[in-house]
N, C-alpha and C positions, 0 to 999 in steps of 0.2 A: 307599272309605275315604279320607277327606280326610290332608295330609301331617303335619297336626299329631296327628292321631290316631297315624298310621304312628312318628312323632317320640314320642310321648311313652308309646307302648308300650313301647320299648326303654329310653325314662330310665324308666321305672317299674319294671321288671322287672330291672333292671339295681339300681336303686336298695334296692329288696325283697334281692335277695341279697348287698347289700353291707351290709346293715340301717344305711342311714341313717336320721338323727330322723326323725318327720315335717315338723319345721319345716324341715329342710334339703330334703327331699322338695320340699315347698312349692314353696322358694324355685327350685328347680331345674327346677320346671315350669312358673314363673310369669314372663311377658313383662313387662320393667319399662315398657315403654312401645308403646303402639298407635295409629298415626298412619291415619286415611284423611280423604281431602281430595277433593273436588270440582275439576274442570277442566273450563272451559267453553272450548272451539276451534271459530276462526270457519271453516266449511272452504274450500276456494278454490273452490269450486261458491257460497259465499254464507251456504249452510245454518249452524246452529249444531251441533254437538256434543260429548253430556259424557260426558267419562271420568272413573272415580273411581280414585284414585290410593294405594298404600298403603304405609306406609313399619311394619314390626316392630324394638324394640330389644329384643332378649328378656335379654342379659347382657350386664353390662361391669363385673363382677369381678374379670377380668384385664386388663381394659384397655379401649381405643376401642372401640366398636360396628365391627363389618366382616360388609360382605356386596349380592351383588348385587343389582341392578333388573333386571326382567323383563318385557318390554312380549310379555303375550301376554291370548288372551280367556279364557283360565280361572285368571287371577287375581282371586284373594279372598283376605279375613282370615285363615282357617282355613289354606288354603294357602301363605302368606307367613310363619306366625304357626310352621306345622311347618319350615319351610326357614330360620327363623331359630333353632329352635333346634337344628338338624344343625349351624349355622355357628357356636356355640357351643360344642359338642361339637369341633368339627374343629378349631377354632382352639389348644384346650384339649390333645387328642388331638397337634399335631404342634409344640407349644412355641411358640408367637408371642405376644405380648403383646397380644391382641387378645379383643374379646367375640362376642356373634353377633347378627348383624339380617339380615336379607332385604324386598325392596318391589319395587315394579313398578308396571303400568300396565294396569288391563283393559282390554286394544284388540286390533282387529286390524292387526300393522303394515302387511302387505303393502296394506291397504285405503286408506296415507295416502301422499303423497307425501315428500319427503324433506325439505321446507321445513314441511310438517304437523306431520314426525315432530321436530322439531327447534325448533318451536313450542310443541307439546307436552310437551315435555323442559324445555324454557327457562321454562313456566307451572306445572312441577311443583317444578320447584327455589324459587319464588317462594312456592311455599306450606310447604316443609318445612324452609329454610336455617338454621331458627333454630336445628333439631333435627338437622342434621348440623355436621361439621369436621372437619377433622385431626387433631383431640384429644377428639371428639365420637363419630361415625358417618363412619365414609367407607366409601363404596359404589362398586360392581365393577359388570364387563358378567355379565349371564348371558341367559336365552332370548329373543334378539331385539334385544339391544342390544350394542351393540361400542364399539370407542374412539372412532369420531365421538361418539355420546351422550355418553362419557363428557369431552369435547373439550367441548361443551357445556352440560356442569354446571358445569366448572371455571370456565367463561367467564362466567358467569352468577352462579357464587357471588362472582368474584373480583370482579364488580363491585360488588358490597354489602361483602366482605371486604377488599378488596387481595389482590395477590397468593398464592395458594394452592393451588398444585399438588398438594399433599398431600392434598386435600378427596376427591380419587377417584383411583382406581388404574385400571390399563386402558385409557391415554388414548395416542394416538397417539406413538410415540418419539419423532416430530420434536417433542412438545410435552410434555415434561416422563414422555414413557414410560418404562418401562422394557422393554431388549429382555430377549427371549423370555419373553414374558407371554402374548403371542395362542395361544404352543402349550403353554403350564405346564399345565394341565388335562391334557391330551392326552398331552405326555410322563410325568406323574405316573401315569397310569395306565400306561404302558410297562412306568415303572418298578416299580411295585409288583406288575404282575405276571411281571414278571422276577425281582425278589426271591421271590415266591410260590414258582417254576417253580424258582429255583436250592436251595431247601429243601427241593424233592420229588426232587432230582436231577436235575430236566430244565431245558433252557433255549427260548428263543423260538423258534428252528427248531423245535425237535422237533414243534412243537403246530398244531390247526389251530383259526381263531378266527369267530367270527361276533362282530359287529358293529351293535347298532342304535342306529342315529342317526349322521346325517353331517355334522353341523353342526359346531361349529368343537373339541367334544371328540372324537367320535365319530373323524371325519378326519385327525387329527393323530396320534391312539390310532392309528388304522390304518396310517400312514405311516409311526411309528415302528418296531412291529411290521412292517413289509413290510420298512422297512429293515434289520433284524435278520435279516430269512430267515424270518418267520413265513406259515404259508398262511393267507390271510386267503378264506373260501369262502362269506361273507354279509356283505351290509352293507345298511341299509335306511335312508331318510330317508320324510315326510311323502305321496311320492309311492308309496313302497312299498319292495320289499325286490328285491335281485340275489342269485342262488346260482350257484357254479361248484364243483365238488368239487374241481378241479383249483386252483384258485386265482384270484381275483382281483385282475389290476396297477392296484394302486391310485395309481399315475402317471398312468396315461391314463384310468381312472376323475375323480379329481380334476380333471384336463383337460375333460375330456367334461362333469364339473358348473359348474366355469367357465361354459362355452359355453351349457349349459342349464336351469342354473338348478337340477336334481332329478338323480338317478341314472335314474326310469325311463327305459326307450328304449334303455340302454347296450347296445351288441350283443353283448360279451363274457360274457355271464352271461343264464343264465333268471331272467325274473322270479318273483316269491313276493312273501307276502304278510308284513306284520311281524308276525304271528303266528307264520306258519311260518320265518319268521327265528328268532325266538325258542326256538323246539326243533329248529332244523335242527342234522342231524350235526357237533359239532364237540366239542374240547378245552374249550376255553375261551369262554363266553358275556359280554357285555362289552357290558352295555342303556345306552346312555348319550345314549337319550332323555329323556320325562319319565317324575315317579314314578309308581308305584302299578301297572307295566305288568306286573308278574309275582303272577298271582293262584293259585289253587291249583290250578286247571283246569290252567291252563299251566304251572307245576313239576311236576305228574306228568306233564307231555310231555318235560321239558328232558332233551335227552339228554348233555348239558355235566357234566362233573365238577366245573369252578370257575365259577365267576362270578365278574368283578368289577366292580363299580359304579360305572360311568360319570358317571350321573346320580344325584341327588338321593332317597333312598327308591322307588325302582324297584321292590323286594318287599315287598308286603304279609308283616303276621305273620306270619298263619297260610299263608301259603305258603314264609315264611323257616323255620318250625318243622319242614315236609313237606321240605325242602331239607337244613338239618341231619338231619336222622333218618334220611336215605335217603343219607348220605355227603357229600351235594355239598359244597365249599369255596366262602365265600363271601366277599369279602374286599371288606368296607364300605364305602359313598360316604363315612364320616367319613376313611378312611385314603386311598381311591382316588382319588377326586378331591381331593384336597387341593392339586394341585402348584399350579392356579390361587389359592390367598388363601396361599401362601408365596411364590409369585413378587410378588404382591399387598402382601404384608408388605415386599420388596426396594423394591421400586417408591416404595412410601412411604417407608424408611427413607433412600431416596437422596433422593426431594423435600425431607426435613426438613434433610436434611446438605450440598445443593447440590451433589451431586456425585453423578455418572455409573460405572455399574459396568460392565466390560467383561462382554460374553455370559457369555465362559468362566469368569467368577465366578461369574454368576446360575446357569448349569446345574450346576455347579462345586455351590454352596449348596444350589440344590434339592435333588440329588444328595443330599448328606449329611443333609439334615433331615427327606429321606420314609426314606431309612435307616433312622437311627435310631430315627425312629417305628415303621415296620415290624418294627425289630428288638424293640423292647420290647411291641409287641402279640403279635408271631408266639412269645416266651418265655413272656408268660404266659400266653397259650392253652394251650402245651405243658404249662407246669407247673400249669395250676390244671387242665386236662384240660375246657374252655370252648373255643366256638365264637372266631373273629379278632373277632366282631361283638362279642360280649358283652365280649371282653380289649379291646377298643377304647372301651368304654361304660366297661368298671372305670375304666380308666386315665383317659380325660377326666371322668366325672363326681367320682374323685378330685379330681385339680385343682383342679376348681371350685371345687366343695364346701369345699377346704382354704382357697381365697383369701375364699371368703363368710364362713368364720369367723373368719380371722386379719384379715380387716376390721373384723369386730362388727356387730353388728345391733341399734339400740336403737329 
């Protein structure tokens, strides 16, 4: 099931119980704008080869278009076209003045070198610059790209613009970054499921977590949580998965991935596979690789009470339906990952003002605005007697919905 399919089951079904028009319906499913472009790279072997490149503006009702680039091989339309509109929703969902786009790059990066990958970068901004800005679309890191790219678009836009640091978020501190942005994703999830655990009565010790994906959410999510007192007893990346019941120190973990690149090999934990990652024994389950990894085969294994969503549409429907019905808590990639396009939002909002925010404001901020969010999804779940997913869908397709019509439509 592609993510825009995964994406537009919950605006639909969400939208049916809130009995929006149809024309509001509509406008709520519909991408105002679909960009794919052609890239032709010379390789350093001589060879030519072409990547095609995509860039989704799905709303900007509330505001700029915002949302990551993705340089991996299973990007396509359908897939950028659903991760543009979660970034919609989430923008909407935790108060930023922001709309939703998502784009990337179908390639394999580890296949290119790093003068390639930055080649490539530099060839795609030349074909979309018209169609981003500051005031426009500005785009973030997500799978496979970090603040060198994002160091690279700005460098590249800035030469057609002037200066415009604003154009992308997630760019290197020393160059117009903002700090704690590389771990905003990561701590966001901390956080929200700290808030989760403090409404059930319990807090981050108490619980034991698994973990999949080690890349720059997964790792951060975990660090935070280990630094809390959490047993963290799975984590998995690309290479495969580690189990220890007793717990995994995710200090020398981290260390160990430094040095080689993957988790497999680590000698402190048995290997597993990231399946059986995914219903191994724990508290709390926290998939924060790609979507679509939780199907219905694998919810009726999960032996996790909460979930929370790391990545991007990780449960299919009909396995978020068998999830619901059988107890589990699941606490949404629109709410859970958000800490990354709030720190996102910091980052610009200091580009546009020339001025630099100390750490302990940005964590300070984040802090308060996944709060708040939380706190307004987590009450009206209670009081409408709704899943966090569906009081997370009410709430932001409110929003929308309210600025589409107080705009007018003619």
């Amino acid at each position: 099931m592609k993510a825009n399919e995964i994406a537009n089951y919950f605006v639909e079904k969400t939208a049916d119980m809130m009995e929006l028009s149809g024309n509001v319906k509509k406008l709520l499913l519909t991408p105002k704008r679909q960009l794919k472009v052609q890239i032709v790279l010379e390789r350093e072997d001589g060879n030519l080869a072409i990547f095609t490149g995509y860039r989704v503006q799905h709303s900007d009702a509330r505001g700029p278009f915002k949302g990551g680039l993705r340089y991996h091989f299973a990007v396509d339309m359908e897939e950028v076209e659903g991760l543009a509109s979660l970034m919609t929703w989430k923008t909407a969902l935790v108060d930023i003045p922001f709309g939703g786009a998502k784009g990337g790059i179908n390639c394999d990066p580890k296949s290119l070198s790093q003068r390639e990958l930055e080649i490539l970068t530099r060839k795609f901004v030349e074909q979309i610059h018209e169609f981003i800005g500051p005031m426009k679309d500005i785009p973030a890191p997500d799978v496979n790209t970090n603040a060198s790219v994002m160091a690279w678009i700005m460098d590249e836009y800035s030469k057609i613009y002037g200066f415009n640091p604003a154009v992308v978020t997630g760019k290197p501190v020393d160059l117009f970054g903002s700090q704690g942005r590389e771990e905003a994703t990561g701590r966001g999830v901390y956080f929200v499921t700290a808030f989760l655990l403090h409404s059930m009565g319990r807090s981050i010790k108490d619980c034991s977590y698994a973990i999949q994906g080690f890349g720059n959410v997964g790792s951060w999510a975990a660090t935070f949580i280990h630094q809390h007192g959490g047993k963290i007893v799975a984590v998995s990346d690309v290479s495969g998965g580690l189990y220890n019941k007793n717990g995994i120190d995710i200090d020398s973990l981290k260390d160990y991935v430094r040095k080689k690149g993957e988790v497999k090999g680590f000698p402190e934990a048995d290997y597993i596979t990231n399946e059986e990652l995914l219903t191994a024994d724990c508290d709390v389950l926290i998939p924060a690789a790609l979507n679509g990894v939780i199907d219905t085969h694998i919810a009726k294994e999960i032996k996790a009470k909460i979930i929370v969503e790391g990545a991007n549409a990780p449960i299919l429907p009909e396995a978020d339906q068998y999830l619901e019905k059988n107890g589990v808590i699941v606490v949404p990639d629109i709410i859970a990952n958000s800490g990354g396009v709030i720190v996102s939002y910091f980052e610009w909002t200091q580009n546009i003002q020339q001025f630099r925010w100390q750490y302990e404001k940005v964590i300070d901020e984040l802090y308060q605005k996944m709060k708040s969010a939380y706190d307004s999804v987590y009450n009206l779940a209670k009081s409408k007697k709704v899943s966090l997913r569906t009081a997370s869908y009410i709430i932001a397709l409110g929003k929308v919905a309210k600025a589409i019509i107080q705009r007018g439509v003619y």
